[in-house]
N, CA, C and O atoms as CSV, one atom per row, in Angstrom:
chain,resi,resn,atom,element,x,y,z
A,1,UNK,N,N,0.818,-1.181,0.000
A,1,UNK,CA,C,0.000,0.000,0.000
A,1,UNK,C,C,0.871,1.258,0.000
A,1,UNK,O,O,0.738,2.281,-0.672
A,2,UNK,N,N,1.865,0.915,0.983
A,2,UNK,CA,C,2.777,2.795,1.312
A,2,UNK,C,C,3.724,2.541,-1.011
A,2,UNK,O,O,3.855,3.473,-1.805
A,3,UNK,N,N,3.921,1.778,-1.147
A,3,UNK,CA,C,4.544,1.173,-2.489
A,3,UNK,C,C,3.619,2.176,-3.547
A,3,UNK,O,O,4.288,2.781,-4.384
A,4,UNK,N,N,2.726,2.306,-3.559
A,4,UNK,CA,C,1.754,2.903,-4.251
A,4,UNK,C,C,1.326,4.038,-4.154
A,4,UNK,O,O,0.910,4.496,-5.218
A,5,UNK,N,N,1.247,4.830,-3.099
A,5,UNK,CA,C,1.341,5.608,-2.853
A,5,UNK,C,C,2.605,7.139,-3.551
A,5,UNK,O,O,2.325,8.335,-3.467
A,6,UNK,N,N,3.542,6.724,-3.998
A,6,UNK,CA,C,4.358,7.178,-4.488
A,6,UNK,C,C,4.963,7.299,-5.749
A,6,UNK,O,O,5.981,7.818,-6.208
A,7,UNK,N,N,3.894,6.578,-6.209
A,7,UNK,CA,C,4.068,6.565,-8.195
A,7,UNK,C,C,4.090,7.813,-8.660
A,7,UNK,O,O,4.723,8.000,-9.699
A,8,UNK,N,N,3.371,9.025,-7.973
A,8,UNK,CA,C,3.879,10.298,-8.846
A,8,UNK,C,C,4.416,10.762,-8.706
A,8,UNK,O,O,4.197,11.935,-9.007
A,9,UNK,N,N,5.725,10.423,-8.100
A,9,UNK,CA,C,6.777,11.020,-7.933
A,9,UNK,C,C,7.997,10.682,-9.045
A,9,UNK,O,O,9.018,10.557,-8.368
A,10,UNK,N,N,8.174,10.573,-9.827
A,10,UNK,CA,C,8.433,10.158,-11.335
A,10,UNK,C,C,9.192,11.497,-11.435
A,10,UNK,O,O,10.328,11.469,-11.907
A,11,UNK,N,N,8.597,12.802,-10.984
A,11,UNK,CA,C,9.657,13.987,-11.332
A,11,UNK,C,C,10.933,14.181,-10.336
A,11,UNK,O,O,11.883,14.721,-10.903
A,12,UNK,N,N,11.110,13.909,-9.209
A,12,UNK,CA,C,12.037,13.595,-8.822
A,12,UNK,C,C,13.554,13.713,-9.031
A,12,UNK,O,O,14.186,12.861,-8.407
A,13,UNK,N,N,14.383,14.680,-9.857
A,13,UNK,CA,C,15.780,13.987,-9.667
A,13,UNK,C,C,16.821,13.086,-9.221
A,13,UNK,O,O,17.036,13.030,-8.011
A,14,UNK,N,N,17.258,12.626,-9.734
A,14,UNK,CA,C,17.918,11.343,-9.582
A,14,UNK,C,C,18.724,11.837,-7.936
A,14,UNK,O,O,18.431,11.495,-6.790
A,15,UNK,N,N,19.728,12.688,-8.413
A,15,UNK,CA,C,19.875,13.336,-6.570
A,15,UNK,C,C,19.576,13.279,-5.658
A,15,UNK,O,O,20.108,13.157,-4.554
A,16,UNK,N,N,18.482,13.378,-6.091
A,16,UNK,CA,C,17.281,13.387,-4.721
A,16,UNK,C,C,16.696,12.276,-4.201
A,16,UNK,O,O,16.073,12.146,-3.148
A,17,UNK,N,N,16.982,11.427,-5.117
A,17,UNK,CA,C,15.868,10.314,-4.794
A,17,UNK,C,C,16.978,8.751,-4.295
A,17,UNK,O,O,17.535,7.961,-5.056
A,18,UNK,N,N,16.968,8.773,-2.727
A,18,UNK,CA,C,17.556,7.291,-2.249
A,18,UNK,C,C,17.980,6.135,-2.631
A,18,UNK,O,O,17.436,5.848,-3.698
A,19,UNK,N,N,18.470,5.578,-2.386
A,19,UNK,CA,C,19.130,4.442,-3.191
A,19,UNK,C,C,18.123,3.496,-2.266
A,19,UNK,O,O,17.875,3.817,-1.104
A,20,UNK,N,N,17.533,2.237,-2.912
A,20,UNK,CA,C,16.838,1.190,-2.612
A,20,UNK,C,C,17.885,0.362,-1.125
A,20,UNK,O,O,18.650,-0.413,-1.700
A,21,UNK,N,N,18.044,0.309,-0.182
A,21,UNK,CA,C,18.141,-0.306,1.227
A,21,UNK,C,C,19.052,-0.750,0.982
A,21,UNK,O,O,19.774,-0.256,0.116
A,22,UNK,N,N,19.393,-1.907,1.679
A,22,UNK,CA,C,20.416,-3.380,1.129
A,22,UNK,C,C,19.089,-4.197,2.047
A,22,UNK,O,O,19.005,-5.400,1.798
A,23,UNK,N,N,18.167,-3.694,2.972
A,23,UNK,CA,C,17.825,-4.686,3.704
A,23,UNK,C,C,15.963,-5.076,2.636
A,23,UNK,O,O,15.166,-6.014,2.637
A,24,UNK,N,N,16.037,-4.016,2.058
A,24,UNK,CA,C,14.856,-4.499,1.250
A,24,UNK,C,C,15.322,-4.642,-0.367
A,24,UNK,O,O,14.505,-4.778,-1.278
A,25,UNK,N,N,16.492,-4.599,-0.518
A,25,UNK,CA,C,16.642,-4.560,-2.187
A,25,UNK,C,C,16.730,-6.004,-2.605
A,25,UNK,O,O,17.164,-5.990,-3.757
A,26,UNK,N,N,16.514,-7.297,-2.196
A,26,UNK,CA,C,16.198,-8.260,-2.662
A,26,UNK,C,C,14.854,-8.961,-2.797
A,26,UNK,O,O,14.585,-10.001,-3.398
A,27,UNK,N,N,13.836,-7.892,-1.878
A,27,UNK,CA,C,12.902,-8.137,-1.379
A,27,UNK,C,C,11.930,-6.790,-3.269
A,27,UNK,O,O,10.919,-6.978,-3.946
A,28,UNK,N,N,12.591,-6.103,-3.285
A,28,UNK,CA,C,12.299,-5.259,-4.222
A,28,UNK,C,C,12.620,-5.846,-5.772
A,28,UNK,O,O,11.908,-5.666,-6.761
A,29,UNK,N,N,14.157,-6.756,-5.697
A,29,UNK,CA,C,14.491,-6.958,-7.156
A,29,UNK,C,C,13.319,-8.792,-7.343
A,29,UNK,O,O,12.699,-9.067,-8.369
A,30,UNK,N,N,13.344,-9.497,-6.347
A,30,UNK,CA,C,12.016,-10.663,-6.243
A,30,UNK,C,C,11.268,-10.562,-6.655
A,30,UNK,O,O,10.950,-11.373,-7.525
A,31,UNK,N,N,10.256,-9.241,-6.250
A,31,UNK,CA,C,9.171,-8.953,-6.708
A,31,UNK,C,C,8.810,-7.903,-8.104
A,31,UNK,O,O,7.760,-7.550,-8.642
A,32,UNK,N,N,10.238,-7.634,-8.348
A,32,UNK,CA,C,9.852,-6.513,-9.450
A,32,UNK,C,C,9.252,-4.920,-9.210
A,32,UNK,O,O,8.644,-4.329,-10.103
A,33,UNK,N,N,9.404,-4.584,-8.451
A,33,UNK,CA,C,9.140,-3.436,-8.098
A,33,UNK,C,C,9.856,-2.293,-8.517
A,33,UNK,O,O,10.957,-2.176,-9.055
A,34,UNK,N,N,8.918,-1.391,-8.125
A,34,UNK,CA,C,9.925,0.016,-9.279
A,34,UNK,C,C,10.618,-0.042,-7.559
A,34,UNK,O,O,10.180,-0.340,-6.447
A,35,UNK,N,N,12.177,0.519,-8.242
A,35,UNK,CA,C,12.969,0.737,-7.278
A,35,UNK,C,C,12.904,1.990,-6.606
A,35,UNK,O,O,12.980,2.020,-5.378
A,36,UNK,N,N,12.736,3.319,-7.467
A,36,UNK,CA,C,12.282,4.741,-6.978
A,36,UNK,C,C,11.364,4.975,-5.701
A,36,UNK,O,O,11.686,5.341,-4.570
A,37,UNK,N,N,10.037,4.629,-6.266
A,37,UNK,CA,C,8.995,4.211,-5.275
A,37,UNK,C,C,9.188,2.856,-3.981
A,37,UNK,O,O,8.559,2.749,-2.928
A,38,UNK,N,N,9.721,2.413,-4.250
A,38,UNK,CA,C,10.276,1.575,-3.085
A,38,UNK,C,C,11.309,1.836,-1.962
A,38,UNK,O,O,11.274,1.482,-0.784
A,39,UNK,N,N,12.259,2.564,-2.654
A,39,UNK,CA,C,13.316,3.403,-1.236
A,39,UNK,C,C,12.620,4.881,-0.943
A,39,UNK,O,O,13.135,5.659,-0.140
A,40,UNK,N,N,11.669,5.130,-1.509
A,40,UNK,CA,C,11.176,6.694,-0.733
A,40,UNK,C,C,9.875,5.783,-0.172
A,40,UNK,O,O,9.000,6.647,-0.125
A,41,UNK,N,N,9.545,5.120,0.066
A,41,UNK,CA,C,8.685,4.215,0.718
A,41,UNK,C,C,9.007,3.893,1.817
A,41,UNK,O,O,8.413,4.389,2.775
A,42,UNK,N,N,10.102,2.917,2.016
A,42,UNK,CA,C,10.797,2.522,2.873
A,42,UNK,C,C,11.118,3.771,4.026
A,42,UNK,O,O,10.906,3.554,5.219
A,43,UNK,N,N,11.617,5.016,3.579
A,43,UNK,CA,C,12.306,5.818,4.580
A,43,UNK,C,C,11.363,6.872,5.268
A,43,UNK,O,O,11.652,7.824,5.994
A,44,UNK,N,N,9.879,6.312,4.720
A,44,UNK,CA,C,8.454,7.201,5.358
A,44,UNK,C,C,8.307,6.626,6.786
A,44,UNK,O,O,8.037,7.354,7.741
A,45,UNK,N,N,8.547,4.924,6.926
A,45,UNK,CA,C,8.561,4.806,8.168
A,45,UNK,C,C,10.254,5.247,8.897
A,45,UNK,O,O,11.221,5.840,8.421
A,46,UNK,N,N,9.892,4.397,10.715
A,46,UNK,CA,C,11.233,5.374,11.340
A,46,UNK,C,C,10.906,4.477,12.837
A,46,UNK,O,O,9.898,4.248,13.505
A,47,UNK,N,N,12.263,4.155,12.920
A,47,UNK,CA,C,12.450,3.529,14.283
A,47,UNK,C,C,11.942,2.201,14.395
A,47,UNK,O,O,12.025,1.508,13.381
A,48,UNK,N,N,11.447,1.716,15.391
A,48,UNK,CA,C,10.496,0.423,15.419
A,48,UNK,C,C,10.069,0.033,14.310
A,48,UNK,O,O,10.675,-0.930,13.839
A,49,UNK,N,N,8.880,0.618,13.475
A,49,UNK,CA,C,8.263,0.466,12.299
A,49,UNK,C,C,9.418,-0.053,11.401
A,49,UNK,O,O,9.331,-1.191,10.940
A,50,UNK,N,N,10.497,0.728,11.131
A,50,UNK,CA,C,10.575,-0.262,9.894
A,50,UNK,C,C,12.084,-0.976,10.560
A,50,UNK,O,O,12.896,-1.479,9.784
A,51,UNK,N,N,12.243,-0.958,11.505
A,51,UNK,CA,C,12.440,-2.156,12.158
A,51,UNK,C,C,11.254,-3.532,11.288
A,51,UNK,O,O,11.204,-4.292,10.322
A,52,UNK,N,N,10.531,-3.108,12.431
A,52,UNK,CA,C,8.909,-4.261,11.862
A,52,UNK,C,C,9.268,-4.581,10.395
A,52,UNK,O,O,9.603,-5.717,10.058
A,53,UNK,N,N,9.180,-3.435,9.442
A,53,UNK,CA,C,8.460,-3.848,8.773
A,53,UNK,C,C,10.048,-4.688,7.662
A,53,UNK,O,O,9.898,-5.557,6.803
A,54,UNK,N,N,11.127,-4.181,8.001
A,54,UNK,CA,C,12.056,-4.981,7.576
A,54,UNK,C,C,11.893,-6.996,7.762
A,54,UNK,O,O,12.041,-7.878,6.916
A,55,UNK,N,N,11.495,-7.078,9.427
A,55,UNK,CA,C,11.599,-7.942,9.612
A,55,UNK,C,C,10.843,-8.752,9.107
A,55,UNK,O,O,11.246,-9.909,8.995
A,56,UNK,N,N,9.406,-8.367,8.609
A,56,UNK,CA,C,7.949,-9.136,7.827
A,56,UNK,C,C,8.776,-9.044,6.524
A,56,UNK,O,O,8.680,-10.072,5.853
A,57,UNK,N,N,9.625,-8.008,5.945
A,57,UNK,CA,C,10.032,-8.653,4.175
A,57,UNK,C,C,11.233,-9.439,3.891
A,57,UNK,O,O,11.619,-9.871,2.805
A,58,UNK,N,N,11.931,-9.589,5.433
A,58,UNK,CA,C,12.546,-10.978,5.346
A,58,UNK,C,C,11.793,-12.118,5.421
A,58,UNK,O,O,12.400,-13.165,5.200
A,59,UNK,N,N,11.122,-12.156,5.569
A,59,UNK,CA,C,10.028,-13.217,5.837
A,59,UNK,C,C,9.466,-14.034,4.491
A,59,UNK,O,O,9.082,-15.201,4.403
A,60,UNK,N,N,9.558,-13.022,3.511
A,60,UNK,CA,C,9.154,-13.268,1.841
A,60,UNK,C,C,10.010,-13.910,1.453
A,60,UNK,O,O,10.029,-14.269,0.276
């Protein structure tokens, strides 16, 4: 859901825009996912959360 959320962000500069994790980038290249929208995804949560939510996409 947060994955989707961020498709219009397409204007973006490359600069600007995060490099995909190491702790979700296998979890991202598996599923095919746009990589853009997936590391500005990732860094919306903070602390615990994506603690959590790291630990549920090792899980995949």
């Amino acid at each position: 859901m947060k994955h989707l959320r961020y498709y219009d962000l397409k204007d973006i500069p490359k600069e600007f825009t995060p490099k995909v994790p190491k702790e979700i980038n296998p979890f991202v290249k598996k599923y095919t996912l746009k990589r853009k929208p997936s590391a500005i995804s990732f860094y919306v949560f903070e602390g615990e959360e994506r603690e959590e939510l790291v630990e549920i996409i090792g899980k995949f």
